[in-house]
N, C-alpha and C positions, 0 to 999 in steps of 0.2 A: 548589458547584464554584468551584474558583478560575481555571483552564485551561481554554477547548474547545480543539478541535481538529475542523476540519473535514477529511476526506481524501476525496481523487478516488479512491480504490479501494479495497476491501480488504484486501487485500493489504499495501497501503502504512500502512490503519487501524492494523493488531496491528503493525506494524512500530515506529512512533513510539509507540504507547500501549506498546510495550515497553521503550521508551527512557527514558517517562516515567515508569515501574511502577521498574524499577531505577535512578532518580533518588530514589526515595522515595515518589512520589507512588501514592495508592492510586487506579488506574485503572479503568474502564469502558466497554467498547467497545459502542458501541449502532451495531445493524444500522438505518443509516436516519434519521430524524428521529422521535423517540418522539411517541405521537398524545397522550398526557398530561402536562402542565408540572408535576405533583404529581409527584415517586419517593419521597416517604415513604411511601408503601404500599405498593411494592414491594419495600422492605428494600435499595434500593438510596444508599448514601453511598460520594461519591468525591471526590477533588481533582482530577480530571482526567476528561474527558468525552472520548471522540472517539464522531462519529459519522462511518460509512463511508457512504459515496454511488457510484453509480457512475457517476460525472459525466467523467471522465478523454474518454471516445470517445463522448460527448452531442453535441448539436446546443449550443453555446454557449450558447443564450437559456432550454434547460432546463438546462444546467449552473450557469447562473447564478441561474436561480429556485429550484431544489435547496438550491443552497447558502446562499443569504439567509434560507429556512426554517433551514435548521442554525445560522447565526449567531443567528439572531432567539430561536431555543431556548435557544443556549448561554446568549444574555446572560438570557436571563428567568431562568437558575440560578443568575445570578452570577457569570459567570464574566468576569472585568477584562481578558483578553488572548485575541485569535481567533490559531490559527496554522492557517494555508489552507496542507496536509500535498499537496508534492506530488511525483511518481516522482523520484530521483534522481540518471535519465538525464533528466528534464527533458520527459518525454513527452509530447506536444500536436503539430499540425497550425500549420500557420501563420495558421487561424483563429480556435484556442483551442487546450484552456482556460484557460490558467495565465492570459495575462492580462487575458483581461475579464472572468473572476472574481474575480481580485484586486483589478481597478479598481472591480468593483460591491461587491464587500465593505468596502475603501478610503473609496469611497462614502457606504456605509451607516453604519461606526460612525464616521467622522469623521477617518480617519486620513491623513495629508498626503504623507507618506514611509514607503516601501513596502521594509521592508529584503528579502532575493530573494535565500535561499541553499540552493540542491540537494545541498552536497556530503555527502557522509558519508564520510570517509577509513576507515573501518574495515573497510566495502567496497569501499574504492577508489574511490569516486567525489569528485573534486578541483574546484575552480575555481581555477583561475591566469591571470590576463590577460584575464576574462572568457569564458576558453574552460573547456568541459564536457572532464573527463578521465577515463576508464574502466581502471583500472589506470596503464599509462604510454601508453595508447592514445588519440588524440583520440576523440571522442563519436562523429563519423561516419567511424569507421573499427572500432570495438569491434561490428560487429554489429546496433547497434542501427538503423542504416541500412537495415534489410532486417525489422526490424519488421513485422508484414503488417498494422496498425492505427493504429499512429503512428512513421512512418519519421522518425531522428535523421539529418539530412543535413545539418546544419549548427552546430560544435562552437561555434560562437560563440554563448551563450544570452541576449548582449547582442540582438545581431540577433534572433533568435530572439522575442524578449519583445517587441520592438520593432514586429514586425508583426502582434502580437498585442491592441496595446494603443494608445487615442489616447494616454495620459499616456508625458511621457517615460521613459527608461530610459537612467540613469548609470549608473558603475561605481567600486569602492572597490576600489582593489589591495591588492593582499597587504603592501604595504610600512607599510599606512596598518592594515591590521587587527593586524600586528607592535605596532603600539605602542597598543594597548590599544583599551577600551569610547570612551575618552574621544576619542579620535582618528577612531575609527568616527563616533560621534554630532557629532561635528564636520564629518567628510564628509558624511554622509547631511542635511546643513541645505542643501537645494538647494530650488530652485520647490515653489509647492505642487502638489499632484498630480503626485506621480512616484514611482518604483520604480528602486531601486538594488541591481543586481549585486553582492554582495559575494565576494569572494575568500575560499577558504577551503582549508586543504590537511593541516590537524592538524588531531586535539580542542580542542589549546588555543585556536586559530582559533575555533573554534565556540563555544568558553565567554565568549569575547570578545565575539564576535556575540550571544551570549545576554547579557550584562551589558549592552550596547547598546540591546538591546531591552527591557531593564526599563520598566514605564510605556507601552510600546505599545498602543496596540489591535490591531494587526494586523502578523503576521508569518508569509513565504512562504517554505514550502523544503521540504526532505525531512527524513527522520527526524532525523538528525543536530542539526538546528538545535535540539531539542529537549536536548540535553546541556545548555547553559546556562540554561537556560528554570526549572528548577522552583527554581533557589537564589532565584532574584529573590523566592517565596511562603516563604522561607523554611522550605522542606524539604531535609532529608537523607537522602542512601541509609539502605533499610533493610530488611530478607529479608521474600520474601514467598510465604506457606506456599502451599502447592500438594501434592493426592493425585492422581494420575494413574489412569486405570482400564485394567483388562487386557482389557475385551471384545473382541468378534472387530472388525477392523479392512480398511481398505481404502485403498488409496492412489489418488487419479485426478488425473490431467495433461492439461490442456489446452495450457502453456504449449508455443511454440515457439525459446525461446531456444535458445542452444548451452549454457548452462550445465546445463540441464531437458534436453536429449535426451542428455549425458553419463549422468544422473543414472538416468533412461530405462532406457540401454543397460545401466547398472551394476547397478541391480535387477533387471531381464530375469534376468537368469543365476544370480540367488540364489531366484528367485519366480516363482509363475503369475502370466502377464500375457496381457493380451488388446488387441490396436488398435482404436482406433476407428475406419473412414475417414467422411469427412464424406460423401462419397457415396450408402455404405450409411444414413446416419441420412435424408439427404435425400430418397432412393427407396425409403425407408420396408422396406426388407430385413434390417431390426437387428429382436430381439425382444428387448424390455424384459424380459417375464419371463423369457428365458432366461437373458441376462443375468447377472437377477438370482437368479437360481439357482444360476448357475457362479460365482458370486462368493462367494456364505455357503456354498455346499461346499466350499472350498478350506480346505485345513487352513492354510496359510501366509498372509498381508496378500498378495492380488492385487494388481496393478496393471492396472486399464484408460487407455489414454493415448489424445489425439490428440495428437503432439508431431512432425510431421513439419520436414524440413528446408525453408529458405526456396524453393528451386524450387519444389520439390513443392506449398507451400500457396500460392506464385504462381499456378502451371495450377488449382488448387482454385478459388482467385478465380479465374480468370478464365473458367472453364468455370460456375461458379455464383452469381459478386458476392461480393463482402466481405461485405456487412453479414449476408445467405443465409448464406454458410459458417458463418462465428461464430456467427449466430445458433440455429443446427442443433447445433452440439456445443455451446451452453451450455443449452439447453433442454435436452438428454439430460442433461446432465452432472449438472444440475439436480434433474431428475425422479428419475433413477434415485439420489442423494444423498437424496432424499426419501424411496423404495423400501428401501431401503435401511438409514434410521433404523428404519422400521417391524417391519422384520425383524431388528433385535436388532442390528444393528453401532453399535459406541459408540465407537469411531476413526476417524477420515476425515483423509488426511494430503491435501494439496491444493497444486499446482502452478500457477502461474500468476493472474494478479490477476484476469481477466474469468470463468476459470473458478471460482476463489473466489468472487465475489461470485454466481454462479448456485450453487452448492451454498449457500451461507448463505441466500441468497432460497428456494431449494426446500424445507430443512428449516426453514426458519421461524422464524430464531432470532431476537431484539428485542434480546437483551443478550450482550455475551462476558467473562466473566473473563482477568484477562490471568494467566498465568503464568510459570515461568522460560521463560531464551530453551535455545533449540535452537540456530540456529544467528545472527549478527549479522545483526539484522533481523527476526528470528521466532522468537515468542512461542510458546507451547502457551496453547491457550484454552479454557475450558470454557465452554458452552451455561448459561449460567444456568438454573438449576431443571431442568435435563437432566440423568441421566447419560451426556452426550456429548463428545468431546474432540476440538479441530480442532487442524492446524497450518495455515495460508495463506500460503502462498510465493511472490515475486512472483518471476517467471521466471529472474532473472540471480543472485538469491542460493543460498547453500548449498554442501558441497562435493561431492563423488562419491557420499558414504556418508551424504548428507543421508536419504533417505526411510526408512534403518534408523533413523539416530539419532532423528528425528522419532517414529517409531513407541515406541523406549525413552520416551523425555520422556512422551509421553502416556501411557504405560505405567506402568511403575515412579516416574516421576518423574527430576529432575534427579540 
């Protein structure tokens, strides 16, 4: 390996490893930290490793132990550059984790300046002035403020990092990333131990920031940042074959964005669906095997969702706890993904990064093929040694007619 990549979720894993796959780079997405430092016996070779974690909504000191295993992995493969893969609303608490993972990573392989970029302009997501932009919308005004797990209330990701981390946290304006890698790496020559905000608002921006980081150890951000990243190993785009399978199929949604209950509403009305409430899984009045029953009968890809609007999953919490709620719809979500494989479905289209990462946990998979993208950001992935086919969606991407198109890609192919 020449690249890891560590990611806070799933969701956001197949996101960048898809960034990397259509860079050239021949990718591998491992669920977790693999318990074996040997993959010659598993027929697995790659130039690019991510491994998903679900460290994003962790207690910090296990986000931070997680991820030091993942780095510790990557470099015993080889691999010359850590990129610490994280949402590119910038998701964390003002506890963590972006930055005292970053600081302990930083830390660990030696690395003094922390370049610190979320943007990904193809979804829309900007940095200008330090500030987080969600189309033309600031950060805490796009929605993400109402997050029921890590509420975005503050669009300045300057501040943001800042109380997240003892090392400091500069910023490199757009004016300074305009005039090239070389200008960047002249800014970024600040104190040792610190992390710099870079401004970013095009691709070309990003490629910039990639050339800057040639020679790093350690580099933080969302998918995006990964555009400039694989030319530094001297690799070039290059097609990469992919067969899709027709089995019978399923779509499920935990996520609660507005972009995921559009998507929701829009499949309703072409498909059998069914809601989950967190109530009924909690007061144990759901039956698994009916369920699963009403799901492989369905001549058409069902949808079961919990995708309810921000009030609604407010009184949720607050009638049962955060951590209760979520934890009740990912263990379903989980199990019956499990139920599920066993019963012959070999598509599972999948909404939302926490409920991702419990459907990948339940079916058990160690390794993901990346394939073409569906939609920017998401990849179709096959289950190594399965014939199984995910898509993993992090909430705010895709567009209306996402959950059909997803279903073709796994299907037919690109």
């Amino acid at each position: 390996m020449k690249l890891g990549v560590i990611a806070d979720d799933f969701t956001g894993a197949s996101d960048i490893a898809l960034m990397l796959s259509e860079a050239g780079m021949q990718t591998v997405q491992f669920v977790g930290v693999p318990a074996s430092n040997n993959l010659s016996g598993s027929g697995i070779n790659c130039d690019a490793g991510v491994i998903s974690l679900k460290s994003r909504t962790e207690p910090a000191e296990d986000a931070i132990r997680h991820s030091l295993a993942a780095s510790d992995w990557l470099i015993s493969q080889g691999c010359e550059q850590i990129v610490f893969k994280v949402c590119s609303t910038f998701d964390s608490t003002d506890e963590g984790n972006i930055g005292p993972v970053t600081q302990a990573l930083a830390e660990r392989l030696g690395e003094q300046t922390v370049l610190v970029c979320p943007a990904f302009p193809e979804n829309g997501r900007t940095v200008y002035q330090g500030h987080l932009f969600v189309g033309d919308t600031l950060l805490s005004e796009s929605g993400m403020q109402n997050h029921p797990l890590t509420p975005m209330r503050d669009p300045d990701i300057r501040r943001v990092l800042s109380r997240q981390t003892t090392w400091p946290v500069s910023h490199i304006p757009h004016k300074t990333v305009q005039l090239g890698a070389a200008s960047i790496l002249d800014a970024a020559k600040t104190e040792t131990g610190s992390m710099a905000i870079v401004d970013a608002i095009t691709d070309e921006d990003l490629i910039a920031i990639g050339k800057a980081a040639a020679g790093r150890r350690l580099v933080t951000g969302g998918s995006g940042i990964a555009i400039g990243l694989p030319a530094n190993f001297g690799v070039t785009p290059h097609h990469q074959a992919w067969t899709g399978t027709n089995g019978k199929a399923v779509v499920l949604s935990g996520s609660c964005s507005s972009a995921t209950r559009g998507q929701v509403k829009h499949y309703k009305q072409k498909a059998p669906s069914r809601e989950i409430m967190v109530e009924d899984v909690i007061g144990g009045w759901l039956s698994m095997e009916e369920l699963i029953e009403w799901t492989i009968s369905q001549d058409e890809p069902p949808l079961l969702y919990s995708s309810a609007d921000p009030e609604t999953v407010s009184q949720v919490q607050q009638r049962f706890g955060r951590d209760k709620s979520a934890s009740a719809i990912e263990n379903l979500f989980s199990g019956l993904a499990a139920a599920l494989v066993d019963a012959g479905v070999e598509r599972i289209v999948v909404a939302g990064g926490e409920t991702s990462g419990a459907v990948v946990s339940g079916i058990k998979a160690s390794a993901l093929e990346i394939g073409p993208r569906i939609a920017p950001g998401v990849p179709a992935l096959r289950v190594a040694g399965q014939p199984l086919a995910l898509a993993l969606k992090s909430g705010n991407f895709g567009g209306p007619d996402f959950f059909e198109d997803a279903l073709h890609v796994l299907g037919a192919g690109s």
